[in-house]
C-alpha positions, 0 to 999 in steps of 0.5 A: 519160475517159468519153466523151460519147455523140453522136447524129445524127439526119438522118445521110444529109445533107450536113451529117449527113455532114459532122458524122460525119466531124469527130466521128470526129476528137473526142477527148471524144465517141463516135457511138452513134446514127445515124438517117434516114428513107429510109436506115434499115436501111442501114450507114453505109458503104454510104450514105457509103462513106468511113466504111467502116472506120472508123465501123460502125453501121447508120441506124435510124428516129429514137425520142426514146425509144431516143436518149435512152436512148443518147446524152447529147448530139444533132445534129439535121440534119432539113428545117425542121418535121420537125426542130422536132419531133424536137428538142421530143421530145429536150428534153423528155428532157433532151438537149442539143441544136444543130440545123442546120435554120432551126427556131430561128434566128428569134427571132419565131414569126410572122418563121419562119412568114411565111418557112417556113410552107406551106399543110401547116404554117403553124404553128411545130411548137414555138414554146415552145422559141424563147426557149430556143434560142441563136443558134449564131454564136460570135464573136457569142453564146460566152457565151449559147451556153455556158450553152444547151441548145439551139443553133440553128446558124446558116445558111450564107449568113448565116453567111458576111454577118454575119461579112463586116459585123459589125465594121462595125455594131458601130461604126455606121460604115455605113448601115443598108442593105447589098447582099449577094452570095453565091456558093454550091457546090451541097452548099448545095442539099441531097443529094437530086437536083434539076434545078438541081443536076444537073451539066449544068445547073450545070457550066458557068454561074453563076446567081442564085436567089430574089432581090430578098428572096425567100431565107429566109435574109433575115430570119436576117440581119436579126435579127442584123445589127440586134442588132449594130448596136443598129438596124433593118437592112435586106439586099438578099440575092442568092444565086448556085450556082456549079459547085463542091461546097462553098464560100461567098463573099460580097460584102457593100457598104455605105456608110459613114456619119460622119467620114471615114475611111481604108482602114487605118482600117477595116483596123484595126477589122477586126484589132482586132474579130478578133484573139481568134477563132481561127477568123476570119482578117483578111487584110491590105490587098490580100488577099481571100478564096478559097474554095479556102483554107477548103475542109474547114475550120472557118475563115473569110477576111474582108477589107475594102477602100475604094472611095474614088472612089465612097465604098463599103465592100466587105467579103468573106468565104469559108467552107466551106458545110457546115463553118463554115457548117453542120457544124463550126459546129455541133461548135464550139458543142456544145464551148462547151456542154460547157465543152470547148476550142471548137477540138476536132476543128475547127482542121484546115486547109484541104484545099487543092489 
């Protein structure tokens, strides 16, 4: 069976990391190409000791070029601007594409320029490919995702609210204003040091960042939960870091709206909006979701409860920030790209302890 070449460009992220390890479990594919910037000229082992033995390839600095000359397929796991840049050289070579950054999830250039434009660069790097990406949530967008050829993966945060609320939205059971909650593992900040991610800084407290609509994970949200709904929506996002390494979970409120309705009934549209996506468990009533469950795992955990006394919805979901948030998210949807069983090198369970 001929295998299909993979490059991954920003290999010495988490996320980079992340995608390595899961694409050495696929039996369709084979690592050709790695590349990053300041790692280059280093073996991979010697940047993520783990792969010692059982990935040999040295990082080089990326050329469009050379990938395209290597590999059929890429991953691109670059900051946001820089990756819009290397994912317009590999299209316009023909190679397909999923990209991890923010580059492609907005489908309007001036939403991702008010968002993620800088005083160095206001101006998306490639607005002509915006009407191409697909938006990589495949419980919501299989179909779309596997006719694309280029896939934005989604963040992880909205990754982990749209999930938590979509059945509800869909259905039009809930107000069109929902408070999310989100507690996140410090990979979610990146592998470059920084003082908020520094173990005596964050190894004993719990802290809420850019709140009050200040993360740019917002307006991904909002396009998406709207599309869903049919209707504008509007979040009122507060992201947290909490002293692990990996993990999501959200809390998502909402209030109801339209005839009354028990709490097995909002059970029941969970079960039956779920019940065919393999990587979405329902727990039952009285259950909730931990993240401890989906640590290393493409899986998410999504409960929904009544709060009848006050007439409020709580939806919670928990998921692995760099796996179904980010990195195996990613592999989910180049599977669904190539045709391919979408579960390939991703259905692993949960490291757990």
């Amino acid at each position: 069976m001929t295998k299909l070449r993979i490059a991954v460009v920003g290999c010495s992220g988490y996320t980079g990391a992340e995608l390595l390890r899961l694409l050495l479990l696929h039996p369709r594919v084979e690592i050709v190409s790695i590349s990053a910037g300041r790692a280059a000229g280093k073996n991979i082992a010697d940047v993520y000791p783990q792969f010692r033995g059982l990935l040999d390839l040295d990082i080089v600095e990326f050329e469009a070029g050379k990938v395209a000359a290597e590999a059929d397929f890429a991953f691109c796991a670059l900051p946001h601007a820089q990756s819009a840049r290397v994912v317009a050289a590999l299209r316009q070579r023909e190679i397909k594409v999923v990209d991890l950054s923010a580059d492609f999830r907005l489908h309007e250039q001036e939403v991702y320029e008010q968002w993620y434009g800088t005083e160095a660069e206001p101006i998306h790097p490639a607005p002509e490919l915006l009407s191409e990406a697909v938006y990589g949530l495949p419980e919501l967008h299989r179909a779309a995702i596997q006719g694309a050829s280029l896939v934005a993966a989604p963040g992880c945060y909205p990754t982990s609210a749209i999930l938590a609320l979509a059945p509800l939205l869909k259905v039009g059971w809930i107000e069109p204003l929902c408070i999310i909650d989100s507690k996140s593992g410090v990979s979610g900040a990146g592998r470059n040091p920084s003082l908020a991610a520094h173990f005596p800084e964050i190894g004993e407290g719990v802290r809420a960042y850019k709140v009050c609509g200040q993360h740019r994970h917002t307006p991904e949200m909002e396009q998406e939960m709207s599309a869903i709904a049919g209707a504008d929506v509007r979040v009122s996002f507060t992201p947290h870091l909490v002293p692990m390494s990996r993990g999501i979970l959200t809390c998502a409120y909402a209030r109801p709206v339209g005839a009354t309705r028990s709490a097995e009934d909002y059970q029941r549209l969970y079960e039956d909006f779920y019940q065919d996506e393999a990587f979405v468990s329902v727990l039952p009533a009285g259950k909730f979701p931990d993240t401890a469950h989906v640590r290393g795992s493409n899986r998410a955990h999504v409960s929904i409860s009544l709060d009848e006394r006050v007439g409020q919805l709580l939806a919670i979901s928990a998921i692995d920030n760099l796996c179904k948030g980010s990195s195996g998210q990613a592999i989910q949807c180049m599977n669904l790209m190539q045709g391919w069983d979408e579960s390939l090198s991703v259905s692993g369970a949960a490291s757990f302890p």
